[in-house]
N, C-alpha and C positions, 0 to 999 in steps of 0.2 A: 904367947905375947900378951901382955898385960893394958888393960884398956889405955892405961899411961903412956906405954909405949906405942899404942896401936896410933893413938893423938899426938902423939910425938913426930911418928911415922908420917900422917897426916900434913904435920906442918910444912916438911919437908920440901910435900907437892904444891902445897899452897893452893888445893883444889876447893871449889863451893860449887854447892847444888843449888839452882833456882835461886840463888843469892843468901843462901844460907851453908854452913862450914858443913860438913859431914865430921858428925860428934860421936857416931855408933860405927862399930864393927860389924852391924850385921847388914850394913851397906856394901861392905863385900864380906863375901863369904869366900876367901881364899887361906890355904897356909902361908905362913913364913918366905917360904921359898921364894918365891912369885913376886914378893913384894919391890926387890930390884928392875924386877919385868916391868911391871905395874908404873912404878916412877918414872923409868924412862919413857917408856909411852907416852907416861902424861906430859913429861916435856917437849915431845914429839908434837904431841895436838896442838900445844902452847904455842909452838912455835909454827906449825902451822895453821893457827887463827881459832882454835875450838873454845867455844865461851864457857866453854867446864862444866856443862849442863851435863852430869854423870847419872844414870838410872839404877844399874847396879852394877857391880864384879863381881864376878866368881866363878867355880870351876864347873863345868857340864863336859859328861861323855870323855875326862882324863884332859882338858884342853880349858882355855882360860876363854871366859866370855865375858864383854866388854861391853855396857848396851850406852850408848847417849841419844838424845835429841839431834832432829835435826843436823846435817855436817856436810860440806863437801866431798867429792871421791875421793879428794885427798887423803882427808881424815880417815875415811871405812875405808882405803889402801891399810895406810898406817895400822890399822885396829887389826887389819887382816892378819897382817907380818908377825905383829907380836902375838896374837890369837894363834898362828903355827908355829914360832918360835917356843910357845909355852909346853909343845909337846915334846920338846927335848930338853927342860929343866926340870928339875926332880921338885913338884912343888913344897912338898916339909923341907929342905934343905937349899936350894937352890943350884944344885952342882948336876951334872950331865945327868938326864934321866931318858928313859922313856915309858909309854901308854903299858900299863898292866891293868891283870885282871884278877881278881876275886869275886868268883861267883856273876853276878850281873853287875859288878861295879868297875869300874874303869878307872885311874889314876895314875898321872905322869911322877914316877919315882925313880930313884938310883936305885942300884940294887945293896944296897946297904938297906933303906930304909922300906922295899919293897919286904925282903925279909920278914923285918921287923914286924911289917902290919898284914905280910901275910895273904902278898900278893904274887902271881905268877910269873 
């Protein structure tokens, strides 16, 4: 995905950090995949009250990690759901996956693309 698209993707959610747009991709470090995950979530917090205060995203241990400011239980329910939801999306693609392994690395894929990159 192309920083174009990546800002595209962005607008989508209509998310800001500290009152400023998140303009880089290395604010999250996630694939493709995940990006549908990631959306809905954020419409999820929206709608339950989260002021969009986002710290980072991205993937740790084959599962997606979600860090914000301050939030009700509400909201770290929500982040939970989709935090375990991520382990059964393939994150390069987004279609049914689960937790593999290569070597000491961990990552949720289909087995299409586990193949590919040569994972367990």
């Amino acid at each position: 995905m192309s920083e174009q698209e990546f800002n595209s993707y962005l607008a989508t959610v209509d998310i800001s950090c500290n009152g400023h747009e998140i303009k880089s991709r290395w604010f999250f470090s996630v694939d493709e995949g995940w990006l549908q995950l990631i959306h809905d979530l954020i419409v999820d917090l929206f709608r339950l009250g989260w002021d969009g205060d986002l710290e980072q995203c991205k993937e740790k241990f084959g599962g997606l990690r979600f860090y914000i400011g301050g939030a009700s239980s509400e909201i770290y329910d929500a982040i939970s759901r989709y935090e375990n939801q991520s382990f059964k999306v393939c994150e390069k693609c987004g279609q049914t996956g689960s937790n593999r392994l290569k070597g000491n690395w961990m990552k949720t894929l289909c087995e299409n693309h586990a193949k590919e990159l040569g994972y367990e």
